[in-house]
C-alpha positions in Angstrom: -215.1 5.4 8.5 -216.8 3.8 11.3 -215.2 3.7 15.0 -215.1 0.5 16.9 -214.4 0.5 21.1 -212.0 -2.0 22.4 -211.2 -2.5 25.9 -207.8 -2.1 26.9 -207.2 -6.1 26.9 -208.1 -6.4 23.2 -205.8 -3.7 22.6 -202.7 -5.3 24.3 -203.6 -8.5 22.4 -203.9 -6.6 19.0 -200.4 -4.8 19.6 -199.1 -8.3 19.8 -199.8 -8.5 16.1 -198.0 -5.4 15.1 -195.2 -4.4 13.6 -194.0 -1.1 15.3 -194.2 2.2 13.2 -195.6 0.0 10.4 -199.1 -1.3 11.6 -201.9 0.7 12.0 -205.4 -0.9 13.9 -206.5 -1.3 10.7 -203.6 -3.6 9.1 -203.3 -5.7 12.3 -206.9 -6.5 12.1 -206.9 -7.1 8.6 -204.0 -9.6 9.7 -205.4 -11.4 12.4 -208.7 -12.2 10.2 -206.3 -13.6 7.2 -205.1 -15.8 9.7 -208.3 -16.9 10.9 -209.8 -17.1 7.6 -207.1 -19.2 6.2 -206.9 -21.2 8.8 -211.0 -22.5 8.3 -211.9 -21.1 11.6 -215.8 -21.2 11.9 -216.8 -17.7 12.1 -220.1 -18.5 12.7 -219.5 -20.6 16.0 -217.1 -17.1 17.1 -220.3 -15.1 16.8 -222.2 -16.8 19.1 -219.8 -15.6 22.3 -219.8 -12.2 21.2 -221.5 -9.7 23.0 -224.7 -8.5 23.0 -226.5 -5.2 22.6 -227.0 -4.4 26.4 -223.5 -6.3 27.2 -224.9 -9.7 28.0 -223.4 -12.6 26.4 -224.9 -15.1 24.5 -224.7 -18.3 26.8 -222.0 -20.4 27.1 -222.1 -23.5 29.3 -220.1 -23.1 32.6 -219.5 -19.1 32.0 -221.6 -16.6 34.4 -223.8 -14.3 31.9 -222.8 -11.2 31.7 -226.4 -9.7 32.5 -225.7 -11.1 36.0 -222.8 -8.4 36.3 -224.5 -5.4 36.1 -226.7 -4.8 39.1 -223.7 -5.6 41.2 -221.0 -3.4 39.3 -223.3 -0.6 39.5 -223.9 -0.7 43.1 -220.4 -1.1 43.8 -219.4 1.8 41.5 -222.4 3.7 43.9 -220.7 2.4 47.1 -217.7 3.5 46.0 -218.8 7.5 45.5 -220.0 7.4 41.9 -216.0 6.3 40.6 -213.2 4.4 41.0 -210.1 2.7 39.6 -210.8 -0.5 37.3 -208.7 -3.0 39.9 -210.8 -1.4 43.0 -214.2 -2.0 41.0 -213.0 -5.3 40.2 -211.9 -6.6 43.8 -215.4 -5.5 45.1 -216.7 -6.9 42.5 -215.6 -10.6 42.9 -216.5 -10.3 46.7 -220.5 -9.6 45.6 -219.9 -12.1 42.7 -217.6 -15.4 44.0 -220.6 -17.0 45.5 -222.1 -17.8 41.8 -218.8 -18.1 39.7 -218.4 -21.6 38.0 -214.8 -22.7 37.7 -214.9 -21.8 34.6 -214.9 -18.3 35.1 -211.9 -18.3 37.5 -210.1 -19.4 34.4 -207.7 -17.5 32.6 -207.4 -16.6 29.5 -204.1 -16.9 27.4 -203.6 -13.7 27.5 -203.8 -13.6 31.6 -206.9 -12.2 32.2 -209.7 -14.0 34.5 -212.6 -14.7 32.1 -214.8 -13.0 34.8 -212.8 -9.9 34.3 -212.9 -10.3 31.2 -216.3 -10.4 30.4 -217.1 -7.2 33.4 -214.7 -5.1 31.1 -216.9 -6.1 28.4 -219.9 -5.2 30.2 -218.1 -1.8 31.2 -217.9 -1.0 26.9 -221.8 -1.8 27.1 -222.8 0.4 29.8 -220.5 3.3 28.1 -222.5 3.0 25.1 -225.9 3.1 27.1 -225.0 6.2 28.5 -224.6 4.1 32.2 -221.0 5.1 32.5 -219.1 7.9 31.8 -216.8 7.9 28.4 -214.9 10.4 29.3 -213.6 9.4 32.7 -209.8 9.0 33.0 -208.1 6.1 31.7 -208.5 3.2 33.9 -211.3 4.9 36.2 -214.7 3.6 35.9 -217.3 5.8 36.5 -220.9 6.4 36.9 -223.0 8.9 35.1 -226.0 10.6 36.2 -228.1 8.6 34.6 -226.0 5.3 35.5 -226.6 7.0 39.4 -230.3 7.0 39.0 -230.3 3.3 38.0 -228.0 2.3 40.8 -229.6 4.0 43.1 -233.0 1.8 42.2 -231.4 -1.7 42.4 -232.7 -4.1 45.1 -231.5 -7.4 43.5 -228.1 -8.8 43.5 -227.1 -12.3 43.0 -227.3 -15.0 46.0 -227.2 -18.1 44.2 
């Protein structure tokens, strides 16, 4: 059985779907794509916003890629000893970043989230899986590995637009 990561926003947006003590992952996926399916959603127009393999998105008019994230969350995650909690990260974050976010990315989501936020969490899954940032880290604390150090330590380039 294959294992999918989600980050913690999908996951409070799939327990909205379940039934306690009833639903498992599984089920409440299987229910939210009924839904879609039945309700002629274009699947194919979903795909193009998903993410990429190295955590960029594919582009969406108005939205900040997320390629332009990573050189600045990995320095900040540097400046900020090697680890930190996600809302730190985040708050250093948007002060490297606000000079090039569109209003569109100051928008929020249904759910609540910021899509900028939402797409650095993203990102976050994507350096995980590169081996960037730790997977092990506590919940909630973002976290550089040795390799992700390396790479932080070599940037030069963050965004000025």
């Amino acid at each position: 059985m294959p294992v999918i990561r989600i980050s913690d926003i999908t996951w409070e947006r799939i327990k909205k779907w379940a039934i306690p003590l009833e639903d498992t992952p599984d089920t409440v996926l299987n229910k939210v794509l009924d839904k879609a399916e039945k309700g002629g959603i274009d699947m194919t127009t979903y795909n193009s916003n998903q993410i990429g393999n190295k955590g960029t998105r594919t582009k969406r008019a108005g939205i900040t890629p997320r390629s332009e994230y990573r050189n600045p969350m990995l320095r900040v995650l540097l400046r900020l000893g090697g680890s930190a909690p996600r809302p730190v990260v985040l708050d250093n974050l948007f002060q490297i970043m606000k000079p090039i976010f569109t209003p569109l990315d100051l928008e929020e989501y249904k759910n609540g989230e910021i899509t900028w936020r939402e797409s650095a969490s993203y990102l976050r899954l994507a350096l995980v899986d590169e081996g960037i940032l730790k997977s092990g880290s506590p919940r909630g604390i973002w976290e550089l590995s040795e390799k992700g150090i390396q790479e932080a330590k070599k940037i030069t380039y963050l965004p000025n637009r």
